[in-house]
N, C-alpha and C positions, 0 to 999 in steps of 0.2 A: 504493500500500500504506500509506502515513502518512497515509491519511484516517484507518481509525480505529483510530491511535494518539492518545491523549488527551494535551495537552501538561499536565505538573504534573496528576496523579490525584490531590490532596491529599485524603485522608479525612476528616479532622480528626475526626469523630466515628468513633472506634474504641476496640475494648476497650481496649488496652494498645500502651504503648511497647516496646521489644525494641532500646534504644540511640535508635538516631536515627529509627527505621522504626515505624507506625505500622500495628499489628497488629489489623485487621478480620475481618471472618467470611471473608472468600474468599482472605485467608491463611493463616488458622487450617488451611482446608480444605487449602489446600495442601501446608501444614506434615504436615499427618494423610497425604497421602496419600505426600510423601517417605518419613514413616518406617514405613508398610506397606510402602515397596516394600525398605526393607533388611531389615526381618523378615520380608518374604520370600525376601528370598535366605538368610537364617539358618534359617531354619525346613526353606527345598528341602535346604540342606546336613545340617542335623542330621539328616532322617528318609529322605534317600536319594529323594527327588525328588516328595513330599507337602509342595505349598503354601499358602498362603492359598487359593487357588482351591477347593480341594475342600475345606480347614476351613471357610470363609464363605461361600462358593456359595449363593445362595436359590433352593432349590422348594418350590412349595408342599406337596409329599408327602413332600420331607423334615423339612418344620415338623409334619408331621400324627402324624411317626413320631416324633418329640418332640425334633427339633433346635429349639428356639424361639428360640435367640440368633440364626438364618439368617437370622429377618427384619430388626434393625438392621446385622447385620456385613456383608453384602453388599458394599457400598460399599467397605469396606478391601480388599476382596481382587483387589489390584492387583499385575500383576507388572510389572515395568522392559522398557521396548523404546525404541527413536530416538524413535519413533510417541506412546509414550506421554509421554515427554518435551515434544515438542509442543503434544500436545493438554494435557499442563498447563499450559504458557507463555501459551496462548491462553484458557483459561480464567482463568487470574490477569487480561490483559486484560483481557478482556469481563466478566470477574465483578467487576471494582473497578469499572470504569466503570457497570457497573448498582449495584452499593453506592453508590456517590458520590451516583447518582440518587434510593437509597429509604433508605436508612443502614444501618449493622449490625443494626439487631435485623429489621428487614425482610429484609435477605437473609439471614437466616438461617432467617427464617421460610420465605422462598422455595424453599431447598435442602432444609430438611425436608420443605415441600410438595411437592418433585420426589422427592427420598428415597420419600414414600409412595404418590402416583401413580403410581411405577414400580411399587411392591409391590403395590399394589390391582389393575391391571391384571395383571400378571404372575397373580395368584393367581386373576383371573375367570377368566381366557382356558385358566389349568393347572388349576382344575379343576372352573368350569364347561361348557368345552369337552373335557376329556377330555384337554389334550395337555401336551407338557412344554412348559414354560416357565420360564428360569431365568435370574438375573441376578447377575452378579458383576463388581465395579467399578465404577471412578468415571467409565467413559468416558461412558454414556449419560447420567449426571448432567451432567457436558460439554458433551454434546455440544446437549442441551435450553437449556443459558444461554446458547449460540452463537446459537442459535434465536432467542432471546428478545431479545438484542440484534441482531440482523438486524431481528424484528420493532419493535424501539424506533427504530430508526434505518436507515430500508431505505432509503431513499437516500443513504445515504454511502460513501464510495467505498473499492472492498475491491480483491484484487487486480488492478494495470494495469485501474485508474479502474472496473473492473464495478462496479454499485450492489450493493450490502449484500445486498438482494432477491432478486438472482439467481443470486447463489452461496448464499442458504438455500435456492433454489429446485431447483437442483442437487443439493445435500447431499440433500434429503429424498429425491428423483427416486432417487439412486441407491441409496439404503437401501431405496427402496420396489423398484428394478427388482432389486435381489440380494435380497432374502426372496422375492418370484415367481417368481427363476426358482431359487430353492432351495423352491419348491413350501411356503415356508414360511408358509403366508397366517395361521397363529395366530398368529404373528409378527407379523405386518402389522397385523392387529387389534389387538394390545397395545401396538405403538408408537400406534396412531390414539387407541386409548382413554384412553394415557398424555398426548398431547399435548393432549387435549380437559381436562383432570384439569389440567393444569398450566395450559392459560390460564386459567380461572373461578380457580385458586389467585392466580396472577400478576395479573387484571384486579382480584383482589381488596385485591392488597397494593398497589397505585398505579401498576401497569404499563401497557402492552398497553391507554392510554386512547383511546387514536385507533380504537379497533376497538370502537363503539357496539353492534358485532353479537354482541359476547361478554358473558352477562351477565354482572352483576358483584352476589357474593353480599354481601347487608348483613344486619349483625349486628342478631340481637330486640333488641326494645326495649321497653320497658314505657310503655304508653301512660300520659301525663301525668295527673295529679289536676285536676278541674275545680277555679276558686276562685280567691282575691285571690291574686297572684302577693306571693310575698316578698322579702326580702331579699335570699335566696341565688337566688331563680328571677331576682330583675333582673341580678345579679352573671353568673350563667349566660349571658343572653341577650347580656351584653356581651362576654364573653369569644367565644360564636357567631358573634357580627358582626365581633369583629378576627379570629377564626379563618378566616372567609369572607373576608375581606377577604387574610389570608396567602394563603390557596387559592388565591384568583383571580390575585393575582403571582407565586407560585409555578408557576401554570399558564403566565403569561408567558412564562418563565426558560424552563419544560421545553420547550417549542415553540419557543423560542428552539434551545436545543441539540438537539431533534429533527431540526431541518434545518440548521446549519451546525454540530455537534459543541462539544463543551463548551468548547475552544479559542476560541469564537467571545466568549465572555462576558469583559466586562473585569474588572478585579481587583473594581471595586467592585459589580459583577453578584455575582461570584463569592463575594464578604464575604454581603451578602446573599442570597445561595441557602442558602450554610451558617446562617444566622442564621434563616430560616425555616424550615431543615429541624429545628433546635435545638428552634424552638418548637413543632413539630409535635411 
């Protein structure tokens, strides 16, 4: 089970201090998602058992009916169980360790692009199919980063030494086997559509590289002007050639810790990883 716990997750690039603790995007989230769950329990109290669930609940036929805040609040409407306890602890896990790997503004980016991947999908399948489909809380957002560190790191060793691999392999097996045999196959299709939506997201912010089979979307670009290159076009070409030159050790570093976990890197790996990810 202490495969992949990370020795020292030092962020170093994060928004903000909080004392001694170093406050990144995947604790922000966490911080957000503690205190939905005490206005939830304030909220069940005050109105006699009307929670977050039914004020921030997403359908798409309730956005049509002109609830329009359903589509960002979703996410908040979380209520407290052991279960969900859990599954935030491990998502603080695996979501710092994937932060450390692409930095705060990139996971943040990531969780918004899972954030609307669940809504896009959710909204084809409710109502270009016809059925309901609806999404409330933070577990599916969860439960997709567990995902994605499985896929970063699938052979590292997860519960009594199983590889990384085969406990995602499992997770999805039994999500897929309880929406079938709950005959809920729109279901099925919005988890399939959402997770295709989050890799081309994820291969796009620097994830998911080992998988050449997923394309990875590149931003337009305005094709160059013919002509004498200048001053700023040689400063530019220099600046490409050290930024290639980062990449290419920075590629080093992440294959490094793809197969023996970030543990494996020495301090002065580790100065260095941070210092390229800076300059990036």
């Amino acid at each position: 089970m202490s495969g992949y716990f990370s020795k020292g997750n030092d962020l170093r690039d994060h928004w903000f201090k909080a004392g001694r603790t170093e406050v990144g995007t995947t604790l922000l989230v966490v911080g957000a998602v503690l205190i939905s769950w005490i206005v939830d329990v304030l909220v069940t109290m005050s109105t006699g058992g009307t929670g977050l669930a039914e004020l921030f609940m997403f359908t798409p036929h309730q956005v049509l009916n002109g609830e329009v805040w359903r589509v960002v609040s979703w996410p908040l409407a979380n209520q407290i169980s052991i279960w969900d306890v859990l599954n935030l602890f491990f998502f603080y896990i695996f979501g710092t360790e994937l932060e450390v790997q692409i930095g705060k503004a990139r996971m943040a980016r990531l969780l918004v692009g899972i954030w609307a991947a669940l809504t896009v999908a959710a909204t084809i399948v409710g109502l270009g199919l016809n059925s309901w489909a609806a999404l409330a809380g933070i577990g599916m957002v969860q439960f997709i980063v567990l995902l994605l560190w499985i896929a970063e790191y699938p052979r590292r060793p997860f519960f009594f030494g199983i590889p990384a691999w085969l406990i995602g392999a499992v997770l999805v097996g039994v999500q897929a086997l309880q929406m079938l045999a709950g005959r809920n196959v729109f279901g099925l299709l919005e988890m399939a559509l959402a997770f295709v939506l989050v890799a081309l997201i994820a291969r796009r912010l620097g994830l998911l590289r080992d998988y050449d089979w997923i394309p990875r979307l590149a931003s337009a670009s305005r094709p160059a002007k013919p002509g004498r290159p200048t001053r700023a076009a040689k400063e530019q070409a220099k600046r490409q050639a050290s930024r290639a030159k980062d990449d290419a050790r920075l590629d080093e570093l992440l294959d490094l810790i793809s197969e023996k976990g970030m543990e494996s890197l020495s301090a002065a790996q580790h100065r260095e990883l941070m210092k390229l990810r800076n300059r990036r």
